[in-house]
N, C-alpha and C positions, 0 to 999 in steps of 0.2 A: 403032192405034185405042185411043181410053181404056177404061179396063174403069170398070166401079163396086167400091166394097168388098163388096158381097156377093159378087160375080164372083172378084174376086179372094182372099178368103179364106171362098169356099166355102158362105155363109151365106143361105138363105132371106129373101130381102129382105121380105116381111113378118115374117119376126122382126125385124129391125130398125125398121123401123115400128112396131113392137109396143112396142118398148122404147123408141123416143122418138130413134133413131140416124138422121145421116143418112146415106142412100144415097149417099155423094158417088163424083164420080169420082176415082178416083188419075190424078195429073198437072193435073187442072184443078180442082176445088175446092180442093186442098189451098192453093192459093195464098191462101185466104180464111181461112186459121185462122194464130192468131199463133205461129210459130218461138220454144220458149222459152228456147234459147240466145241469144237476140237480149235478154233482159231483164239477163244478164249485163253486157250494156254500155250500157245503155240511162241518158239520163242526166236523164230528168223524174222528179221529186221525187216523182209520185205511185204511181210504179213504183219506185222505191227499196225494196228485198228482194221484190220479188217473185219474183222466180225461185226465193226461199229459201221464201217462203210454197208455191209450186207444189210446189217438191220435199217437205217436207213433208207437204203435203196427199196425194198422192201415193204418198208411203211408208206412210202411213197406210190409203191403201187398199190395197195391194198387201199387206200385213203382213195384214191382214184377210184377204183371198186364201188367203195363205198357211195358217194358223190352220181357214179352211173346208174341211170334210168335205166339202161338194157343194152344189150349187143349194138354194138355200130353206131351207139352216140357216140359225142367226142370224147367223153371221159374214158371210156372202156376203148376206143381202140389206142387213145393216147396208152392207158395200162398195157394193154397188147403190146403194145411197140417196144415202152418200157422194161418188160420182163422177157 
């Protein structure tokens, strides 16, 4: 039987409503969001580096992560905003 992400890693699913997250199922919505190993071989002009834009974008927020003390300093809401 499919769970949801909150099910599955434990979270109050109005926190995620709260934050603007969706409740998807694991195994069946994931099929809706784009695989970003897949832009590595991808070959329209209009996706050309984006995998490189993604990972970027990405390390930028995780490095912000990193960097935060805890909820609601400035590094982590700056991440929040970010992502």
């Amino acid at each position: 039987m499919p769970t949801t992400l909150s099910r599955y890693f434990g979270i109050d699913p109005s926190e995620l409503s709260e934050r603007g997250v969706l409740n998807a199922h694991v195994g069946i919505d994931n099929r809706l969001f784009v695989d970003p190993h897949l832009f590595a071989r991808i070959k329209i002009p209009e996706f050309q580096g984006a995998r490189q834009d993604l990972d970027r974008h990405f390390a930028a927020v995780i490095r912000l992560l990193e960097l935060s003390g805890g909820r609601d300093d400035v590094a982590w809401r700056e991440a929040t905003r970010r992502a």
